[in-house]
Structure formats: C-alpha cells, structure tokens
C-alpha positions in Angstrom: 66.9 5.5 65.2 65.4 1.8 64.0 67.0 -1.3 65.8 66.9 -4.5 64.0 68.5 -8.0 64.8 69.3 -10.1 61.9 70.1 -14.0 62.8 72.2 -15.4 60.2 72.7 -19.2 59.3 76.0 -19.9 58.6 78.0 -22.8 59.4 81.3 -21.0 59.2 83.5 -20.6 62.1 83.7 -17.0 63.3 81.0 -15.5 61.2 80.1 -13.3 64.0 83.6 -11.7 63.7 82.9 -11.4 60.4 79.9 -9.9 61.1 81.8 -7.0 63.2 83.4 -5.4 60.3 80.3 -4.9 58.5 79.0 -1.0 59.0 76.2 -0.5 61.1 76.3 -3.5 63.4 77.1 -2.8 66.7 77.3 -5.8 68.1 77.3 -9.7 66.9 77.7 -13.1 69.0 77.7 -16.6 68.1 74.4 -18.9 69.1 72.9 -22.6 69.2 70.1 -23.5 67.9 68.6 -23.1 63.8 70.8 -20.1 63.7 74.6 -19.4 64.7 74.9 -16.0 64.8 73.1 -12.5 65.8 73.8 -9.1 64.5 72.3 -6.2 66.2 72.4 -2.9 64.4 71.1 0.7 64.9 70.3 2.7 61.4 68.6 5.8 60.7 66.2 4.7 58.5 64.3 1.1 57.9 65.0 1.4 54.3 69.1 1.0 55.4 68.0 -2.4 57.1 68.5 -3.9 53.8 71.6 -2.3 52.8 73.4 -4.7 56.0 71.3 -7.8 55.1 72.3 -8.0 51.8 75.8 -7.0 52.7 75.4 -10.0 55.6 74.3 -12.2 52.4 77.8 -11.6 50.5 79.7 -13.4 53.2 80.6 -16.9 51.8 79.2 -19.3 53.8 75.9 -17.7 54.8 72.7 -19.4 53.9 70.5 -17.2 55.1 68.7 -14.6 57.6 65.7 -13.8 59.0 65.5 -10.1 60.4 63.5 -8.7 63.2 62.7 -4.9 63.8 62.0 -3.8 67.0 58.9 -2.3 67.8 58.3 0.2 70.3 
C-alpha cells in the first residue's frame, strides 16, 4: 500500500468536499497557508498516484498540486 498527500491550490470554497468524492482519497481538509487543501490517499501502486492527481486537476478552480509520497 503507497500513501501520498497531494496539496491542492484552489481558491474555491469547499474544494476539500469536492475532493471526498474523488476515489481513492480517504480523507481531505481545508488549510492556510500557499495551499488550501490536503488530500490523503492510500493506492496499491505508485503508478495510481497519478490517476487521482490528474483527476484532482479536472476540478474547476484548481491551479495546481504538489504531491508527496510517504517514505518508510
């Protein structure tokens, strides 16, 4: 199982509930500071990490992530 956390700039209100109803992201939260949102998600693989960040990327509104793996 990989774990990844994806912060997403967005200005748009509620994009972490947005976020929710994307598969593969267990859990999302609004921020402060350069980002507004996190989206934590679990996959099988690495290679699905880009499946949900370009999924994230569709959502009007979003200018942009930046997506962290963790390591262990």
């Amino acid at each position: 199982m990989v774990r990844a956390v994806i912060l997403v700039k967005s200005p748009k209100k509620l994009i972490s509930a947005r976020l929710r109803k994307i598969n593969k992201i267990t859990e999302s939260f609004a921020v402060s500071g350069q980002f507004d949102a996190v989206a934590v998600i679990d996959v099988k693989e690495l290679s699905e990490i880009k499946y949900v960040t370009t999924e994230i990327q569709k959502i009007p509104g979003v200018e942009r992530t930046e997506t962290m793996v963790e390591v262990s």
